[in-house]
C-alpha positions in Angstrom: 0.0 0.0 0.0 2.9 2.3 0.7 4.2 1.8 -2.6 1.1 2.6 -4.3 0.8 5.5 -2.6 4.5 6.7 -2.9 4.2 5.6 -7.1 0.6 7.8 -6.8 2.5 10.9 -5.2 5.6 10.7 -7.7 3.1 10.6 -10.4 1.8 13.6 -9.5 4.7 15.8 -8.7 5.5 14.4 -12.9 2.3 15.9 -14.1 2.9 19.1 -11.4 6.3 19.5 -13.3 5.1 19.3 -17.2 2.3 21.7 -16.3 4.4 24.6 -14.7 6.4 24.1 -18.4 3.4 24.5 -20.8 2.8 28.4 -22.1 -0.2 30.3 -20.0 -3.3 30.1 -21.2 -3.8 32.7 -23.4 -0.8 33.3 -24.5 -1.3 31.7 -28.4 1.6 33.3 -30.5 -1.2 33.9 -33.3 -2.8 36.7 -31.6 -2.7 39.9 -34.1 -1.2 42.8 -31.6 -3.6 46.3 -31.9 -0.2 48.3 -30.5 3.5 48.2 -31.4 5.8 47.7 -29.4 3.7 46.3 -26.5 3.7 48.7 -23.8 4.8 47.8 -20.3 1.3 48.6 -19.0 0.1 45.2 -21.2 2.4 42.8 -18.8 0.8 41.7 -16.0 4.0 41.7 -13.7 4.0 45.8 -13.9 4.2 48.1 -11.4 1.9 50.7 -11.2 2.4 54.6 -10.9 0.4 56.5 -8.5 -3.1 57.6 -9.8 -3.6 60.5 -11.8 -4.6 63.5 -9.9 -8.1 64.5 -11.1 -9.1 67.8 -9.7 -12.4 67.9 -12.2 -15.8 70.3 -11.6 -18.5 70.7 -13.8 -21.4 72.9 -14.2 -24.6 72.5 -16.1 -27.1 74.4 -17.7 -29.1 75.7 -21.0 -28.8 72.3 -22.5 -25.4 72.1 -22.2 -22.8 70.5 -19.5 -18.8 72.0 -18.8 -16.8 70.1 -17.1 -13.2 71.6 -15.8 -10.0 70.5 -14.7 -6.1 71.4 -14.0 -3.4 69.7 -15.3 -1.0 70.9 -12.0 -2.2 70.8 -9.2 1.2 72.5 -8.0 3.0 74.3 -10.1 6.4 76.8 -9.9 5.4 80.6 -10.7 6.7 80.5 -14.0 4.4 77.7 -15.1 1.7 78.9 -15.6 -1.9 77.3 -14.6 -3.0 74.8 -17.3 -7.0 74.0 -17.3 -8.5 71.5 -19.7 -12.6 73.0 -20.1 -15.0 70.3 -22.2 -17.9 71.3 -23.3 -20.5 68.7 -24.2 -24.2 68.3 -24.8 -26.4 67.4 -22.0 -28.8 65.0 -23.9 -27.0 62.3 -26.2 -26.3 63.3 -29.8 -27.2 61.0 -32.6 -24.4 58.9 -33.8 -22.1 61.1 -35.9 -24.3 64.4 -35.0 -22.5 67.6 -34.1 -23.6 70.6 -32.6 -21.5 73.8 -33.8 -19.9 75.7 -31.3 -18.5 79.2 -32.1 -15.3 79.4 -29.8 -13.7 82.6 -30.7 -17.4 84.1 -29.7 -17.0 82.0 -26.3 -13.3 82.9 -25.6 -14.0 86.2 -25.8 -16.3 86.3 -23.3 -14.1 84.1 -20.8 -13.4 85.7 -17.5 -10.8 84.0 -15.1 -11.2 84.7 -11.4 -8.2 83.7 -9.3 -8.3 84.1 -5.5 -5.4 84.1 -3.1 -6.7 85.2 0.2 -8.5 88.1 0.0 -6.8 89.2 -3.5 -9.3 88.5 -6.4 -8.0 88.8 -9.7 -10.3 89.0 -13.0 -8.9 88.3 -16.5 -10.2 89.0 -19.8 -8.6 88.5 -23.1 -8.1 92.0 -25.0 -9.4 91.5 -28.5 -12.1 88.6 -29.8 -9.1 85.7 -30.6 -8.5 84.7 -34.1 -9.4 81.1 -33.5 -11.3 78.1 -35.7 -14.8 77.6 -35.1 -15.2 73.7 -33.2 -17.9 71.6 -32.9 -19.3 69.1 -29.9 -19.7 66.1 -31.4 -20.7 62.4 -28.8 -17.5 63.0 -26.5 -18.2 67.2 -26.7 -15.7 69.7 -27.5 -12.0 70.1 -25.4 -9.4 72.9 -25.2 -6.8 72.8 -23.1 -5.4 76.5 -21.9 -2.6 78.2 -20.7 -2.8 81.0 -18.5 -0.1 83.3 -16.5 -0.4 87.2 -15.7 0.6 88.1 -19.0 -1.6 85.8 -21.3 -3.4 83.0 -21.9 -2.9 80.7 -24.8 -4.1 77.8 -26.8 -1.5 75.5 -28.6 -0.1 78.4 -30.9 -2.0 80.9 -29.9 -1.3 84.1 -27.4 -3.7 86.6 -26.6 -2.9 89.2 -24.0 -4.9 90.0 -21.4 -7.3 93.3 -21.4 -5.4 94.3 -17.8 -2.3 92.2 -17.2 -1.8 91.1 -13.9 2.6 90.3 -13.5 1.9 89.5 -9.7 -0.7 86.9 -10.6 1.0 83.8 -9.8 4.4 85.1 -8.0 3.7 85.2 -4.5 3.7 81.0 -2.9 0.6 80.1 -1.4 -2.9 78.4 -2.3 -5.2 79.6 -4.7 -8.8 79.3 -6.8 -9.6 79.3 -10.4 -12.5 80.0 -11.5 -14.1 80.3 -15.1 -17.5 82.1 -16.6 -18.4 82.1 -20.3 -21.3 82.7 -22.3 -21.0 79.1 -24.6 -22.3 80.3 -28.1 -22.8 77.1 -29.2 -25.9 75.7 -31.5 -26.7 79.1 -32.2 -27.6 79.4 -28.8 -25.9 81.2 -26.0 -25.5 80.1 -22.4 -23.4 81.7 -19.4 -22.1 79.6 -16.9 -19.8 79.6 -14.2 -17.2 76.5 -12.7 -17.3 75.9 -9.4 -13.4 76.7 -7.9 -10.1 74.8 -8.7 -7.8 74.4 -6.2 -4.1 74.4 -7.0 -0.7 76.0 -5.2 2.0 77.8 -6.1 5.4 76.9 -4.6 8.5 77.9 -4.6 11.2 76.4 -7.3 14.1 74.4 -5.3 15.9 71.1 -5.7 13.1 69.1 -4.5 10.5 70.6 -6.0 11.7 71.8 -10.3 9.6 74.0 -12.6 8.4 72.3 -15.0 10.4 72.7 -18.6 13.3 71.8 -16.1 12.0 68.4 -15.3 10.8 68.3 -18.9 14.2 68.5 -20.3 15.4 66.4 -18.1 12.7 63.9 -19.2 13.7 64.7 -23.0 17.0 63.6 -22.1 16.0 60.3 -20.9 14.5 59.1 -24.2 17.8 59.6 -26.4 14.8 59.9 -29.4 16.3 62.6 -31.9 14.3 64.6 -33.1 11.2 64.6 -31.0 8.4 66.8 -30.2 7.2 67.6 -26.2 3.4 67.5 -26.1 3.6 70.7 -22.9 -0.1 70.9 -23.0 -0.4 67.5 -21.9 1.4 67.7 -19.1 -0.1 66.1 -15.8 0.4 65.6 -11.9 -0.5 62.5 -10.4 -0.9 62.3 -6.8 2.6 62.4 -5.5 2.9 65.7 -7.1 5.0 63.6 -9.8 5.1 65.0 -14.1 4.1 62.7 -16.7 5.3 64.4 -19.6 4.4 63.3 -23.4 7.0 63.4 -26.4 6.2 62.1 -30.2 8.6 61.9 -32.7 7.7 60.4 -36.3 8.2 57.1 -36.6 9.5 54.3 -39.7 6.8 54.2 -41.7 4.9 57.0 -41.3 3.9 55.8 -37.9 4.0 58.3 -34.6 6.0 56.8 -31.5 4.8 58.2 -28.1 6.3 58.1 -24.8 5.4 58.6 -21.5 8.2 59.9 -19.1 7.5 60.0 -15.4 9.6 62.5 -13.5 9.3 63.3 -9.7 9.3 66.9 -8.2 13.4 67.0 -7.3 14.3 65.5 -11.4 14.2 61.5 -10.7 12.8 59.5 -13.8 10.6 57.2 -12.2 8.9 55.2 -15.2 8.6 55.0 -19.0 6.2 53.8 -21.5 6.7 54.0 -24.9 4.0 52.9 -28.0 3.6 53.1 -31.7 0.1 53.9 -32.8 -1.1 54.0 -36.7 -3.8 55.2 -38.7 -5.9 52.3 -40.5 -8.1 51.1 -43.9 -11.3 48.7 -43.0 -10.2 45.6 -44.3 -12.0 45.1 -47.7 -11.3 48.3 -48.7 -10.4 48.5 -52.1 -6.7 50.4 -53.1 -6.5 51.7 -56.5 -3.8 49.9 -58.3 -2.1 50.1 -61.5 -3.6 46.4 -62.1 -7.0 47.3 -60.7 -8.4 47.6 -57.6 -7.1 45.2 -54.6 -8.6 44.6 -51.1 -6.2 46.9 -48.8 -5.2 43.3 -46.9 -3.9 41.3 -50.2 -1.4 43.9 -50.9 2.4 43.2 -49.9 5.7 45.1 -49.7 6.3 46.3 -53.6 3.5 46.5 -55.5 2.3 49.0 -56.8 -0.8 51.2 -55.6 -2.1 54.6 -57.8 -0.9 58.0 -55.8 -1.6 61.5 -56.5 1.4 63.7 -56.9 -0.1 67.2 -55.3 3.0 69.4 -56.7 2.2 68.7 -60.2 -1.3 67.7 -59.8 -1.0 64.3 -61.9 -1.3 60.2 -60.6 1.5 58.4 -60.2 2.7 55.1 -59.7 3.9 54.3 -56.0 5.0 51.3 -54.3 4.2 49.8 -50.7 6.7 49.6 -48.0 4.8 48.7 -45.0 1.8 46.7 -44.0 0.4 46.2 -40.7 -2.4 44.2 -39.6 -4.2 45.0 -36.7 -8.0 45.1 -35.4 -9.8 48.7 -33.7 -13.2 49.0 -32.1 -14.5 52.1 -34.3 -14.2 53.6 -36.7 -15.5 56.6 -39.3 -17.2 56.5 -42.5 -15.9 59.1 -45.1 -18.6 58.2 -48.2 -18.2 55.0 -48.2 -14.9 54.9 -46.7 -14.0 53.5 -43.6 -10.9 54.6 -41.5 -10.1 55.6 -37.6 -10.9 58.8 -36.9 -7.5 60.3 -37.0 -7.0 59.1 -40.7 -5.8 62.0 -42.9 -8.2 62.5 -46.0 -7.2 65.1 -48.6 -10.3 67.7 -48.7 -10.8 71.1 -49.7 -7.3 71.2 -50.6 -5.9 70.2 -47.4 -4.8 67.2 -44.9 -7.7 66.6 -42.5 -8.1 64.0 -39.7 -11.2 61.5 -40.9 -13.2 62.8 -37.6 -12.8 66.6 -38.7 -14.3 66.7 -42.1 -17.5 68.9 -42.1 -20.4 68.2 -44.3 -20.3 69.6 -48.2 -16.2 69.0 -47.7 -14.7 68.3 -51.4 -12.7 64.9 -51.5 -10.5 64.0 -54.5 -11.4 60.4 -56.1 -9.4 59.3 -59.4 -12.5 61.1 -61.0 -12.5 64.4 -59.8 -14.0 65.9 -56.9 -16.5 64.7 -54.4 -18.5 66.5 -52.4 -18.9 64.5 -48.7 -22.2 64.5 -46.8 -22.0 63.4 -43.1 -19.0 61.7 -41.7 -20.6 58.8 -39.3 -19.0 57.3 -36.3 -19.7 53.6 -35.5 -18.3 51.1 -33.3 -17.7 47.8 -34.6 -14.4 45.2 -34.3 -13.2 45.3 -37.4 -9.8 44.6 -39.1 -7.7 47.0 -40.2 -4.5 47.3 -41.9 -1.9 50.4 -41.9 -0.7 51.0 -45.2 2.6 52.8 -46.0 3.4 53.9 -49.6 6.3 55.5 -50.9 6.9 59.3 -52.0 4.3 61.2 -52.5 3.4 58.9 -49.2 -1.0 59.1 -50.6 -3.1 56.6 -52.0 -6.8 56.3 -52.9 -9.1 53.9 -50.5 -12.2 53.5 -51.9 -11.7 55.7 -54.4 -10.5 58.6 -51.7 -7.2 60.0 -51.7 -5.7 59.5 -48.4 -2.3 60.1 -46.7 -0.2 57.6 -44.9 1.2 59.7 -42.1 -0.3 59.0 -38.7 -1.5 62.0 -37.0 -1.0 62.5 -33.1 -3.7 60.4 -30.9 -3.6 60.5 -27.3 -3.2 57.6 -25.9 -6.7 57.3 -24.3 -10.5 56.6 -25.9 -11.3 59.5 -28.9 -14.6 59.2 -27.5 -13.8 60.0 -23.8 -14.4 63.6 -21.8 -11.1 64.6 -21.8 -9.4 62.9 -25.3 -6.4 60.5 -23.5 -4.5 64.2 -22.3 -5.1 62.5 -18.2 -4.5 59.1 -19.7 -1.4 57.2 -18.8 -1.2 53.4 -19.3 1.0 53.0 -16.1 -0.9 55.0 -13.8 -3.1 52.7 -11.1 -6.8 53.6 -11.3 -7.3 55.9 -7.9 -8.8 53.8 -5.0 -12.4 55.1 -3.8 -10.0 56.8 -0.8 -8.1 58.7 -2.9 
């Protein structure tokens, strides 16, 4: 009986032994990846940053609903205060509805109260700011400013204050932001007013850096040459540590992103670095030389039709690059499906698929084509990413389209606040927090 038993228990330490050797379940090498390289955040064995600091307030009213929120928390004087304000519908648009939204009307009437003690300071801009027109479309409409005594700006654009204020953020010590604007949006107009943001000014010192000094150091870290520092989407989490965001252009046509985490004295503490692409709907056709081809059967030199936009004649271009890959939405262009961020050539211009207004002109092999509705849907679907040599454009379902990826945050398209709070390493906050 001991025997048996003994035989029984060597038996099963055999069986215990093959098992730890076999792959995890799950882990079939056939899988198609959705994002190259894989990021650290996709391994299960990763350590997690502190939680994104989410400082967010929001006001409703007039059919409409703002939400507000800093990207520092604590900033050095000369950073500046950086607010990201979304504007968005209060009753669920239909899928791909937009409502228009006149922001240069709305920016002009922005006022920005800051409080520090009993000092109250109101900003205006000067003049109405020369800025585009946006729209709200299912995820609403997002700016991210950029405010100091002096200014307040929006990516490229300055405007100067109607009554500068140099003090504004030099003395240390807490303070509120608050902002009131009459929203022209939908042809309709509707002042509100955020409820406060908190957020501190400290003094600069070793432990605690301004912020382009910790982002060059962060630039150093990533030995990428050249790249590009995203400074709008620059974020605290809540041990006062910088996530700051670089892109550079990648082979391909492809963007690389990274993610560099920097702590308040200059310490890298993490990394994350991803590729992400713009894509065809698999079963699109590509106009070739030979005919047209489904987007997926093409392969690394043949030949696809491209427009030369210099001396406004098609050419014959060959393919260097071919991802497959699968996405959850995507955007219909006239018949043409794409992710949103998929540059279409219209009205003489570049534009991401997601941007294109209605009664835009699109260039087939046939001439112009004048687009009615871009539609959003959400579907799995495969996708491929097709690069094409010089002039780097094809046609997709007739469509000419470019190969370059544009910029996507990493984050959902159709989430409040675009992917700028979004960092793949950063734990979710626990209900404490």
């Amino acid at each position: 009986m001991l025997r048996r038993l003994a035989f029984v228990a060597l038996l099963l330490a055999a069986l215990l032994a093959c098992r730890s050797k076999e792959s995890p379940r799950g882990s079939s090498s056939g899988a198609v990846p959705t994002r190259k390289p894989t990021s650290k955040a996709d391994r299960p064995s990763v350590k997690r940053t502190p939680p994104i600091r989410d400082t967010s307030v929001q006001i409703a009213g007039g059919g409409l609903v703002v939400h507000a929120r800093l990207l520092l928390s604590k900033l050095a004087p000369e950073d500046g205060v950086r607010v990201a304000l979304s504007v968005a519908s209060a009753s669920a648009l239909p899928s791909g509805a937009a409502r228009a939204h006149d922001w240069p009307k709305t920016l002009h009437t922005l006022r920005v109260r800051v409080t520090h003690g009993g000092d109250v300071r109101t900003l205006r801009v000067a003049e109405e700011p020369r800025a585009l027109p946006t729209s709200l479309d299912g995820a609403g409409d997002l700016h991210v400013l950029w405010l100091d005594g002096a200014a307040l700006s929006e990516e490229r654009a300055r405007w100067a204050w109607s009554e500068p204020q140099p003090e504004l953020l030099k003395r240390v010590g807490p303070r509120s932001l608050q902002l009131t604007a009459t929203f022209h949006v939908g042809g309709q107009q509707v002042e509100l007013e955020t409820p406060p943001l908190a957020f501190e000014v400290v003094e600069p010192s070793e432990t605690f850096r301004t912020a382009a000094a910790l982002q060059a150091i962060a630039g150093k870290s990533l030995k990428w040459s050249p790249s590009r520092a995203l400074e709008r989407e620059v974020i605290d989490d809540l041990d006062d540590n910088r996530w700051f965001r670089f892109t550079r252009s990648g082979p391909g046509y492809d963007m690389d992103v990274a993610d560099i985490l920097v702590s308040p004295a200059g310490k890298v503490v993490d990394s994350d670095t991803f590729s992400h692409f713009t894509c065809v709907a698999a079963g699109t056709l590509v106009s070739t030389p030979g005919g047209a081809v489904p987007i997926e059967e093409l392969a690394l030199g043949d030949s696809v039709w491209s427009l030369d936009l210099e001396r406004g004649r098609r050419v014959a271009t060959r393919v260097r690059g071919v991802v497959h890959g699968r996405t959850d939405s995507l955007v219909d262009v006239a018949g043409l499906r794409v992710t949103a961020e998929h540059p279409v050539y219209a009205n003489g211009a570049w534009t991401r698929a997601r941007d294109l207004p209605s009664g835009s002109s699109l260039l087939t092999t046939a001439g112009p084509l004048r687009l009615g509705a871009v539609a959003a849907f959400s579907e799995r679907r495969a996708v491929v990413d097709l690069s094409v040599e010089h002039p780097h454009n094809f046609f997709a379902a007739d469509i000419l389209v470019h190969n370059k990826a544009m910029h996507v945050p990493l984050g959902s398209r159709t989430e409040r606040w675009r992917g700028v709070f979004a960092r793949a390493l950063a734990r979710s906050p626990a209900p404490s927090e």
